[in-house]
C-alpha positions, -999 to 999 in steps of 0.1 A, spaced: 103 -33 92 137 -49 101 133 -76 73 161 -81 52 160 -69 13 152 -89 -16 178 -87 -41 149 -68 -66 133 -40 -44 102 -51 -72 99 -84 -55 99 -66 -21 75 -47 -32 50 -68 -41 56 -95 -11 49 -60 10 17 -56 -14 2 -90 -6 11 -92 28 -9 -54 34 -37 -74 12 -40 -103 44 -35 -80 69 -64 -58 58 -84 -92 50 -76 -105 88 -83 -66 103 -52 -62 113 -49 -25 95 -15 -7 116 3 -37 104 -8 -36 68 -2 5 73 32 -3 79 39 -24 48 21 1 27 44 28 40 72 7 31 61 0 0 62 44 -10 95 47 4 103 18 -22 82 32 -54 65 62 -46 48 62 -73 33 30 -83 -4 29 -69 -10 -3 -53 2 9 -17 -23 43 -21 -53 25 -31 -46 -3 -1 -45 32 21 -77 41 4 -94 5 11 -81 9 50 -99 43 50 -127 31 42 -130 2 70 -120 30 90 -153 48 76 -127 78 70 -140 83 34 -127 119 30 -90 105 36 -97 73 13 -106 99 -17 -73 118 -7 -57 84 -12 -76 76 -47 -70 106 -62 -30 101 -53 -33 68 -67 -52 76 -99 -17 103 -105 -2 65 -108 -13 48 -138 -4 10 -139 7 9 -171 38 33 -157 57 -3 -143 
């Protein structure tokens, strides 16, 4: 995304996490897409950036692609971070 990284790839994280949340809010859903995409390439396997792929699927009314992105996401227990 060109931005520079935050000394705690955490902290990146979840800025890229709430800024997916207002994009998605404002309908803006390539943009959050992109965050979100970040966001695996940082933790892969921490759920937040699957189920914000799951709630963009289903503005999308792409409901067999938001289960795809649940199910990943439920692999991904919070307790795991």
């Amino acid at each position: 995304m060109g931005w520079r990284r935050i000394k705690d790839d955490v902290d990146y994280y979840d800025a890229l996490i709430r800024l997916s949340d207002i994009y998605i809010l404002t309908g803006h859903y390539q943009k959050a897409k992109d965050c979100l995409t970040t966001c695996i390439e940082i933790k892969f396997n921490w759920p937040d950036a699957y189920i914000n792929f799951g709630k963009i699927a289903m503005l999308e009314e792409m409901f067999k692609k938001a289960i795809h992105y649940f199910e990943i996401a439920k692999k991904y227990p919070p307790e795991q971070y």
